[in-house]
N, C-alpha and C positions, 0 to 999 in steps of 0.2 A: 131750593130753600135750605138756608144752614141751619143746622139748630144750635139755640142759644147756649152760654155757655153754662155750664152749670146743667146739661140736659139731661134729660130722664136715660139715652144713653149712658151718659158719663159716668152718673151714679149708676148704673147697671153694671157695666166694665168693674169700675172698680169694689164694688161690693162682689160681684164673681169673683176679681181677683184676687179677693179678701177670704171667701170662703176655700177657694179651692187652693191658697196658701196655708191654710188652718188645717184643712183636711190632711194634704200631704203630711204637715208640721206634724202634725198630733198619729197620723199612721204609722209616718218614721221612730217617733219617740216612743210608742208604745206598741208596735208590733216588735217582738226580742227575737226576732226569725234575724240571722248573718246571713241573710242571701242576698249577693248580689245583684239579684235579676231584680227582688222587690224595690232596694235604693234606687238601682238604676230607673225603674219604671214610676217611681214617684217623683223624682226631680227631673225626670225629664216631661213626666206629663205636667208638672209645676212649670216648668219654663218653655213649654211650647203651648202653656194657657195664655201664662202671659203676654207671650209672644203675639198672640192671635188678639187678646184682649185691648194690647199697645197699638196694634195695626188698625182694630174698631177704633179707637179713641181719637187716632189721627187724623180718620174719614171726617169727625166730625167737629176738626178743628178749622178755625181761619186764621192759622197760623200760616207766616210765612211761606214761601214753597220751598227755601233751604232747610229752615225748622224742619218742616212734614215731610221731609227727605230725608232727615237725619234721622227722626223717631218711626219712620216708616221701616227705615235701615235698622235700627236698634228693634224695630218689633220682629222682623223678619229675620234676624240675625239670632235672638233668643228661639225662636220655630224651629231653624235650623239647628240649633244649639239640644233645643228640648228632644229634635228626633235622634239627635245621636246618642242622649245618653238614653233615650225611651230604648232605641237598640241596641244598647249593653256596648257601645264600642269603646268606650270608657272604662277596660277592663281593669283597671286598678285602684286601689284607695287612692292615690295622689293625683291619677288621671281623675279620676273621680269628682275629687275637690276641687282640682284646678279647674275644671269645665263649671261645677254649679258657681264655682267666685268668679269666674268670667261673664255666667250668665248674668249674676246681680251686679258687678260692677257693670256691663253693657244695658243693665234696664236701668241701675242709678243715675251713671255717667249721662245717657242720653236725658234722661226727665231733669237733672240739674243744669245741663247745657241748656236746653227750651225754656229754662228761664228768661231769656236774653227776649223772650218776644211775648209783649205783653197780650197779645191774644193768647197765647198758652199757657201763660203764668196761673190762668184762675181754670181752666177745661181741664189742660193734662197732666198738671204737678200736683199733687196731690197735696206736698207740704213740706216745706225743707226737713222739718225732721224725720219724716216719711222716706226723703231722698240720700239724707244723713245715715240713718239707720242701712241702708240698702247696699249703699256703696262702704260702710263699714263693713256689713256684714260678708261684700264682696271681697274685701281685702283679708280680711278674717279667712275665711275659708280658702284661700288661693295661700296665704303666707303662713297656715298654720300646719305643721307635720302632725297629719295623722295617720294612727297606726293600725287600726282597726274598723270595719264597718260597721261598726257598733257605736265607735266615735264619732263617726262623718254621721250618721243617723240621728247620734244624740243632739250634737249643735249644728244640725243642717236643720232639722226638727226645730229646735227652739226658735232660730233666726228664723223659719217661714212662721212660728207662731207670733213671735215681736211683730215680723213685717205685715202681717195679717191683720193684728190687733191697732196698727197706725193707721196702715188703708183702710180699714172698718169706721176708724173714729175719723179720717179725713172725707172719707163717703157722708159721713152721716153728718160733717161740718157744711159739703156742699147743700145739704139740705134737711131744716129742722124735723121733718115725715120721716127722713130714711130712719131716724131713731127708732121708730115704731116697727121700724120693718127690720131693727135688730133684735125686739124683744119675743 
């Protein structure tokens, strides 16, 4: 049995991965700790949520089987992405950057590709500007020199709390309840 689209998963997925980009977001910007263990362990547990969250979402699509190979790829490619930096291998500010703007460019990149198939247009996209924001935000951080971990924290921080605050109101578009289940 598939479930519909618009399903009590889907809004699940992404109101998780609304929360748990808020949480990271608002950790990073307001914990004033320069250690690098903590950046590293928060964007990577950000991008190996969503990773896992991208992979649920694609089980319960009837999207194509190129589509659900692509975004299966892009969820399990962000997993991979999220353990390396969860394991500090990312050991530099620029390493750093360029891995979480890779992450958000490979979770944007994929969700604006799946457009192309209209069983996934309304289950796994969330919202163009949802996918705008992500892949901005991925270019941003991969093209931007920063100089300090206090930097990559400040606006690695902010972008998960934008891209949080999209997903929460594109969650809560798929279904007029999920409002309730924001207040």
């Amino acid at each position: 049995m598939t479930p519909q689209p618009g399903s009590a998963l889907t809004r699940a997925t992404m109101l998780t991965g609304s929360l748990v980009s808020a949480a990271a977001g608002t950790l990073l910007i307001l914990v004033r700790e320069d250690s690098p263990t903590l950046v590293h362990t928060l964007f990577g547990v950000h991008m190996a949520v969503q990773g896992v969250l991208q992979l649920l979402a694609v089980n319960t699509s009837r999207a194509s089987t190129g589509i659900r190979w692509l975004l299966s790829f892009g969820g399990f490619a962000a997993l991979l992405l999220g353990a390396a930096l969860f394991h500090g291998w990312a050991d530099t500010v620029f390493l750093l950057a360029l891995c979480t703007g890779c992450g958000l460019l490979l979770r944007g990149l994929t969700m604006a590709i799946s457009v192309t198939s209209p069983s996934v247009s309304h289950v796994l996209v969330y919202d163009d500007v949802l996918n705008a924001v992500i892949v901005s935000a991925g270019l941003f951080m991969t093209a931007f020199p920063f100089e300090s971990l206090g930097q990559i924290a400040d606006v690695g921080g902010s972008v998960l709390m934008v891209t949080a605050a999209f997903e929460a109101l594109a969650a809560a578009r798929r279904h007029p309840r999920t409002l309730r289940a924001l207040d």
